[in-house]
N, C-alpha and C positions, 0 to 999 in steps of 0.2 A: 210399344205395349204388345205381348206377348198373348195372340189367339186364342180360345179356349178348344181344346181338344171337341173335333166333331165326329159323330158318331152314327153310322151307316152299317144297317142290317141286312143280310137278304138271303136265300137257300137256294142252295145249288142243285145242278140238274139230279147228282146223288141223294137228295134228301139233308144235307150238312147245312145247318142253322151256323151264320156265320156271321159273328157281330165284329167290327173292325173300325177304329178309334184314329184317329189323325191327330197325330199330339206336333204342331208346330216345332220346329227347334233354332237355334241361333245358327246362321248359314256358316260364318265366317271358321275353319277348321272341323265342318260337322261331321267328318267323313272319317277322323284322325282316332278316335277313341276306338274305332272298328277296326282301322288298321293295325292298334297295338292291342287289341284284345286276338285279334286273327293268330297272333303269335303263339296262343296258347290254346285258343279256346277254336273249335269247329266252325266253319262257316265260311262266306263266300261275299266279296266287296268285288264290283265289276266299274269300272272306273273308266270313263271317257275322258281323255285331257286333248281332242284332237275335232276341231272343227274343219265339216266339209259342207258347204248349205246344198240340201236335198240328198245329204247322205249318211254322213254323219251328226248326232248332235252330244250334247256335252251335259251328258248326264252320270251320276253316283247311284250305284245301287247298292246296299249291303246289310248286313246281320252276324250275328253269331250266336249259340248254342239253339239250333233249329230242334225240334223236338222228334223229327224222323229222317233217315237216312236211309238213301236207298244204292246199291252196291251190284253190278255185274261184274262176272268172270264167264266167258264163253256164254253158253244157254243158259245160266243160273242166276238169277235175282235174289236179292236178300233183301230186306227190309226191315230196318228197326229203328226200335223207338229207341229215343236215347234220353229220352225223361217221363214221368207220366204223365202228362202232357199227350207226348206219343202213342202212349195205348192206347189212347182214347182214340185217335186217330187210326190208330193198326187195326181195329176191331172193324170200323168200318170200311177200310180197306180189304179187308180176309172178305167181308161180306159182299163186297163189289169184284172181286179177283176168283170166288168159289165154281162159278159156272162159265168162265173165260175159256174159248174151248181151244187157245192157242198152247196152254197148260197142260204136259202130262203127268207133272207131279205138284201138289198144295201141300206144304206142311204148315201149321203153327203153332205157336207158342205162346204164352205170355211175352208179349213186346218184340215177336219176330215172327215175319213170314220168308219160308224159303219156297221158291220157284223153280222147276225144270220147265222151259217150254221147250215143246218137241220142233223136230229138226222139221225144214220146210219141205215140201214136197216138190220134186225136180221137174224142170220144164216149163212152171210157169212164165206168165207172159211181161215182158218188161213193165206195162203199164199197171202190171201188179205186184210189183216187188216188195213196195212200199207195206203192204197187206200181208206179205207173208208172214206164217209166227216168226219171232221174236223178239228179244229182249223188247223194243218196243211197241208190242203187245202188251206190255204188264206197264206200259208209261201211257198209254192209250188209254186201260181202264183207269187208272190214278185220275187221270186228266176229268175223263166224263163225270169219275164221282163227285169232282171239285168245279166243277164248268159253272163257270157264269160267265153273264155279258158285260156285271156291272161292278169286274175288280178287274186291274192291269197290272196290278204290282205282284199278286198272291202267283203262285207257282213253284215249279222245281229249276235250281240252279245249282251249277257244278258244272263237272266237263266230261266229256264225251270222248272214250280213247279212237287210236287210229283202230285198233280192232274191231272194233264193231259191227266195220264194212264188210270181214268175215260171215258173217250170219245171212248173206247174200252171196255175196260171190265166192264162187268155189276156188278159192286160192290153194294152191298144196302150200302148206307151211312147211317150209326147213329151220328158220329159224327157234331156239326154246325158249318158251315162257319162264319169267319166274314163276314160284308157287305162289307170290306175293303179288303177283301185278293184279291188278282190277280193270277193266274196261267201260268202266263209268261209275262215278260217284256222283250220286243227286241228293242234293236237302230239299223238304220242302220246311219256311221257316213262320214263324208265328212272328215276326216281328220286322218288320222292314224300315231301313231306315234309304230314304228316296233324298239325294239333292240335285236340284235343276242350277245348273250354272249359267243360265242363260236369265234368268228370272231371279238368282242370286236367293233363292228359298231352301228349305230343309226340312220333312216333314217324318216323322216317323208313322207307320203303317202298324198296329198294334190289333193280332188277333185272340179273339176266340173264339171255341167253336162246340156246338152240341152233334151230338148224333146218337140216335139207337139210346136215348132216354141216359146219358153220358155227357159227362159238361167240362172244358178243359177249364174254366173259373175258378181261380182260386189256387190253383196247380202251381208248383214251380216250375218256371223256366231254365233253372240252370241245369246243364249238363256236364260228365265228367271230363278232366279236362283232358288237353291232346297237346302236350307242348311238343314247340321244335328241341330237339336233340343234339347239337354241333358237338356230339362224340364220334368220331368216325367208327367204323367197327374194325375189330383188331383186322392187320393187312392192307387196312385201306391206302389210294395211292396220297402221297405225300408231293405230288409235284403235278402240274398239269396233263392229262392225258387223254388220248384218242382212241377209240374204237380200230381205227384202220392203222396201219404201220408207215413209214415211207412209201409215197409210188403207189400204193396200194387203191387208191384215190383214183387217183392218174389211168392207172388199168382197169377200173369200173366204165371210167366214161371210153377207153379204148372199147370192150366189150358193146356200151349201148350204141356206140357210131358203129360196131357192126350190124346191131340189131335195124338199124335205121338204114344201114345200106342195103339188106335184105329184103326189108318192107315188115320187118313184124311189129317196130314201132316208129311212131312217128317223132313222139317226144316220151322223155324219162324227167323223173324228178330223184336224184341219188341224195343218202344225206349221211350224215355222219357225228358221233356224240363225242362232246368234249368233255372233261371232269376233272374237277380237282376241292380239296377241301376249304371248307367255306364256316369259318366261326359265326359268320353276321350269320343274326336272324332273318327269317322273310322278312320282317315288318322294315328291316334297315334296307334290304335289297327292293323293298317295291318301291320303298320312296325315293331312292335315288336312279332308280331305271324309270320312273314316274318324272323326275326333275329333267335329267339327262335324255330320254326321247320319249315324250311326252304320243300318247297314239291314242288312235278312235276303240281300241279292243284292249286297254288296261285289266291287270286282274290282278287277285290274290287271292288265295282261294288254301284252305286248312281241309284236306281230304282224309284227316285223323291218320292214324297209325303212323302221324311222323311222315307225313308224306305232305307237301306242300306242290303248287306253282304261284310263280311271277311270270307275269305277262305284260309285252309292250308290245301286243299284235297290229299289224297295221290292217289287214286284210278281214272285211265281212266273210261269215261264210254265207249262214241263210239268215234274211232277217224275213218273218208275216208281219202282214198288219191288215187284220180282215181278209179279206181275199189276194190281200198284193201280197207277191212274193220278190223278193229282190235281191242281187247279189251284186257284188264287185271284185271283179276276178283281176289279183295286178300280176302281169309281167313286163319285163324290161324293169332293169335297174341303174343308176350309174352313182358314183358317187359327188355328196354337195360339195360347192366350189367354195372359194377360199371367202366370197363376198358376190353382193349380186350380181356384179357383170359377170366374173367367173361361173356362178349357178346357170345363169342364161346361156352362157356357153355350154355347159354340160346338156341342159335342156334341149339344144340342139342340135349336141350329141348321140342322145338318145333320141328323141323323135326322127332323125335318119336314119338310124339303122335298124335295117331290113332284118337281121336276125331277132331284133327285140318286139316288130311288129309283128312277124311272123310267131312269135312266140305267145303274144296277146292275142293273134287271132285266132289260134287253132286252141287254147284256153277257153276261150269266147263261147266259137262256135261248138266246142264240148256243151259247154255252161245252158247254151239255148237247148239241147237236145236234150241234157238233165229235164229242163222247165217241161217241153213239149211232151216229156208223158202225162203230167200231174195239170197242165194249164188250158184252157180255152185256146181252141187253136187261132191263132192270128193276134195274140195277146203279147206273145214271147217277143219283146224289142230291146236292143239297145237303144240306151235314150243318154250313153255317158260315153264315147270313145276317145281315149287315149287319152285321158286327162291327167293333169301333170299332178301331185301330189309330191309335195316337200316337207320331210322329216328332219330329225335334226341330223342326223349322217346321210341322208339319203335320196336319192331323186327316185321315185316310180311313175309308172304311166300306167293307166287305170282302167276298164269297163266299169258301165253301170248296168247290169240285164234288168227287166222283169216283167213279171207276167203276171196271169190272174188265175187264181187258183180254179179248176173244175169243180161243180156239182159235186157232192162227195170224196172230194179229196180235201186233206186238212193241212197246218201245221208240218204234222210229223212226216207227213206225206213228203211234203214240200223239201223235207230235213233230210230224208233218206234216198230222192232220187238223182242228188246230188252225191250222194257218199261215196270216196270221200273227194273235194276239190278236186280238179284235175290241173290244179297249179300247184299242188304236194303232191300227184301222183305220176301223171303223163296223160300220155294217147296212141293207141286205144285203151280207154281207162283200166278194164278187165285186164290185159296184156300189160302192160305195165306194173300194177300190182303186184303182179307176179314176177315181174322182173326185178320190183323192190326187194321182194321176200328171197328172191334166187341169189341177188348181189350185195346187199348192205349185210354191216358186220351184226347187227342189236338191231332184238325189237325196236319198235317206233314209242312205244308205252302211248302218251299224251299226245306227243309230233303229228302234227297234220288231222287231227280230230279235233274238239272245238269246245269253246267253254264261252257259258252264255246261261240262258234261260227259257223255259215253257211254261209259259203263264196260262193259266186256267181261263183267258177270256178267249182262248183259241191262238195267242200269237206267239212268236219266237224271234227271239234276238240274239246272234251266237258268230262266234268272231273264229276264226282260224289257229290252233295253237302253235303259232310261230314266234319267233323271238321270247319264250320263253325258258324262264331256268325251271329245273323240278328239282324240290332241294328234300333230300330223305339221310338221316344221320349223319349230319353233318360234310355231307358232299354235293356240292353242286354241279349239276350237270344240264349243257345247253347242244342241242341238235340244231344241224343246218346244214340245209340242202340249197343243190342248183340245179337249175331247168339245163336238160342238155336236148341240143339238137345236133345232125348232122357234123354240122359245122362249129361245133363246140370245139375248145381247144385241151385238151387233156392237160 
């Protein structure tokens, strides 16, 4: 017998009257209707198929046609409503964003705010980076005007590109942007649909909201639609293809075993994009990289203009919960054996060698120096070393960090003083970066930035974008990098 939908009121630290309905649903495929609506329509399914106890758990998060969309390029935020629904929201958002003094330009409009936050001012101190203007500055005010204690589902989801570690670190860029790329796309959505696979439940999250004497009751929810496109644009490659040429590869990592013989770095992370055209839709490519390696950081995610990812991330970046902050940084890899005895053999393959410990440790001890600006000192521990995790191709070995967040630091804090990994970037993290930007052939776009969620009760759950495709006019293209050290072999 089927629940009666219950019904949970309360207002947020902005003033926003926020009434939100729990309509039960049948578990068995609940998650499936999102997946084939994702193909067309906006929105965001974050998909756990990978149990690890005390690290992972196996949960379904998703929606689609969210009523607001929020959009960076460099310093510029955009913000729109994408039904009216969203206005109602946009108005009090202009009104929460007006006196933000990270902001040197406000424009609005009917159903759009545009942002310029000004450049940050040189010199300051590591343990305030996190603070500096921007782009999340304009996710900081979003957040306060939606804050409560007493919703875990409600927040912005989407992904977070690799640029955005830019807006901090002073990287010389040689590589060129498209005019097209964006460095984050967020919904925030009026309808969640939540299934716990552990409790084998399925519950839809169903809001509305007042603000400023404005009621989104009675509104539609549909938005216009965003299908995939598998027309490739005239010239496209017709065969499979690489970013880099022959050998070309090969003399990247010759280069960073220089850099490593010098002392200017210690580890690099090099990577490289692959592409070729792709008829299947997302919705057929998530379920079979869903069947096929099933992982703790699943996604699919409709970033409109024809722009898609699929994700079969293995790797946490940051997750809160209250004041914990936690991460799991993997290196060392090897490939799974033919059957258990052969896995055990690889497994003790990999936990001998000294290049792949060394590779997890100087990750690690990055990972604790991240924590140590933003956390109560003597908080910062591994409490997971070297733990073996098995995918369906793959054997890793694993940390667990974490620590407690400080007095006035939050979330986003927690989110930025880690940007980005330094298991997608190297070490020294600044130094590296820059070596990324000096040696790879293409932008990063999505690569090594994160896609996840910031939910309005203060916490954040966000996985690493590796092992995903990003599929735009019918071409699918997937980036992969390797950890080099010294003693890498070109």
């Amino acid at each position: 017998m089927t629940e009666p939908p219950k019904t949970l009121t309360y207002r947020t630290r902005g003033g926003i009257q926020v009434e939100r309905r729990l309509i039960p649903q049948p578990y068995e495929g609940a998650a499936e209707p999102v997946v084939d609506a994702l193909e067309r329509r906006r929105g965001v399914l974050l998909s756990s198929g990978f149990d690890y106890p005390g690290r992972y758990t196996r949960w379904d998060l998703g929606f689609v046609d969210p009523p607001v969309m929020l959009t960076a390029r460099d310093r510029t935020v955009r913000i729109d409503a994408l039904n009216p629904r969203g206005r109602v929201l946009l108005r009090a958002m202009a009104d929460a964003l007006a006196d933000l003094p990270a902001l040197e330009r406000l424009e609005t409009a009917p159903g759009l705010i545009l942002c310029r936050v000004r450049e940050a001012a040189p010199g300051f101190q590591e343990e305030e980076r996190s603070r500096q203007p921007s782009v999340f500055s304009v996710l900081r005010a979003v957040s306060r005007l939606f804050e409560s204690p007493d919703d875990h589902r409600l927040g912005l989801y989407g992904a977070f590109g690799y640029d955005l570690a830019f807006q901090f670190e002073p990287i010389r860029r040689r590589l060129e942007r498209a005019g097209g790329q964006r460095d984050m796309v967020l919904y925030l959505p009026d309808e969640v649909l939540v299934v716990d696979h552990v409790t084998a439940t399925a519950t839809i999250h169903h809001y509305e909201f007042a603000a400023a004497g404005e009621r989104t009751h009675g509104l539609a929810r549909t938005t216009a639609p965003s299908p995939y496109d598998a027309s490739p644009p005239d010239g496209a490659v017709e065969r499979p293809e690489c970013d880099h040429g022959p050998d070309e590869y090969a003399a990247a990592v010759e280069r960073a075993r220089g850099a490593f013989r010098r002392g200017d770095l210690f580890e690099a992370v090099l990577s490289q994009v692959f592409s070729e055209p792709c008829p299947n839709g997302p919705a057929t490519l998530f379920r079979r990289l869903r069947r096929a390696n099933p992982s703790p950081y699943g996604a699919l995610v409709n970033l409109g203009d024809g722009e898609f990812l699929v994700a079969a991330s293995p790797e946490m970046y940051v997750r809160v919960e209250g004041r914990r902050i936690e991460t799991c940084p993997i290196s060392g890899t090897i490939a799974r054996g033919a059957d258990p005895i052969a896995d055990a053999a690889q497994i003790l393959t990999l936990l001998n060698s000294a290049k792949d410990a060394a590779e997890l440790t100087m990750c690690t001890d990055v990972d604790r120096n991240d924590k140590s600006r933003i956390c109560e000192p003597g908080t910062v521990r591994v409490i997971g070393r070297r733990q073996v995790e098995l995918y369906s191709r793959l054997i890793h070995t694993v940390d667990h960090v974490e620590g407690t967040l400080r007095e006035g630091f939050d979330a986003l804090d927690g989110f930025l003083s880690h940007a980005w990994a330094v298991t997608v970037t190297g070490a020294p993290k600044r130094r590296a970066m820059q070596f990324v930007e000096d040696n790879e052939k293409s932008p990063r776009r999505w690569y090594g930035g994160a896609i996840g969620c910031l939910t309005f009760d203060g916490g954040m759950n966000t996985g690493l974008t590796l092992r995903t495709i990003r599929l735009h006019r019918g071409i699918a293209e997937v980036r992969v990098g390797a950890t080099l050290l010294f003693d890498s072999d070109p």
